[in-house]
C-alpha positions in Angstrom: -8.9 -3.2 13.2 -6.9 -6.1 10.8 -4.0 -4.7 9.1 -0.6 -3.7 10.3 -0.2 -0.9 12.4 2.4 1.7 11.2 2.3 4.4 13.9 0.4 4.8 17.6 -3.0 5.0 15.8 -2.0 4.6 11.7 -2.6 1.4 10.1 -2.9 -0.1 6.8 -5.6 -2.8 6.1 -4.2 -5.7 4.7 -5.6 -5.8 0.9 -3.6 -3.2 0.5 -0.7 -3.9 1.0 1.5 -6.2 -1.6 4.7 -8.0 -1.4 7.4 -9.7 -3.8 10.4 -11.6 -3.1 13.1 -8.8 -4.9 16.8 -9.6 -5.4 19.1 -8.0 -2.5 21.1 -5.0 -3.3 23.6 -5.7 -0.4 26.3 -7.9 -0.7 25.7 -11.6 -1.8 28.8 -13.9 -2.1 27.6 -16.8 -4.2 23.7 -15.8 -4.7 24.7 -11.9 -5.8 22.1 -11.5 -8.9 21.1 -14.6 -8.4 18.5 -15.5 -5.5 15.6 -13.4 -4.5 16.6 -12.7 -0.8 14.4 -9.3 0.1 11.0 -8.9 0.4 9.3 -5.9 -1.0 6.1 -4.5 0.7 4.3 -2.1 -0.8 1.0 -0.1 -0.1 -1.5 2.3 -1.4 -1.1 5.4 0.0 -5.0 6.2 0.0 -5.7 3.4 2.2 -4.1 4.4 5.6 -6.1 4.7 8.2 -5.6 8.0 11.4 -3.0 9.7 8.4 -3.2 13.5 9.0 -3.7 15.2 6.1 -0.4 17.1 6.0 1.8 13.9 6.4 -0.5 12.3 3.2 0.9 15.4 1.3 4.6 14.8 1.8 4.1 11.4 1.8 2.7 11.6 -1.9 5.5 14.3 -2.5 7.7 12.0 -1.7 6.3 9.5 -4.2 6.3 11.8 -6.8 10.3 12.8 -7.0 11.1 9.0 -6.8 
């Protein structure tokens, strides 16, 4: 299966997933505000692959009070 494997049979195929280059919120020196140092990765919830259905719950439960 192509995507990236999260857990011992849970994976995520690649289109959806999405990433960004985000600006660090650790320390900086010079670059602080400045220089888009972390990479964001996001992915779509629906698309995981060998998810039990009670970890998809608290997983979107978790979305949901961000």
């Amino acid at each position: 299966m192509d995507g990236l494997e999260i857990a011992e049979g849970v994976w995520l195929p690649w289109p959806a997933l999405t990433e960004r280059a985000v600006r660090s919120p650790g320390p900086g020196g010079q670059n602080v505000n400045k220089v888009a140092t972390a990479i964001e990765l996001r992915a779509q919830l629906h698309a995981l692959v060998g998810l039990s259905e009670a970890a998809r719950v608290r997983l979107a439960q978790a979305r949901d009070r961000r």
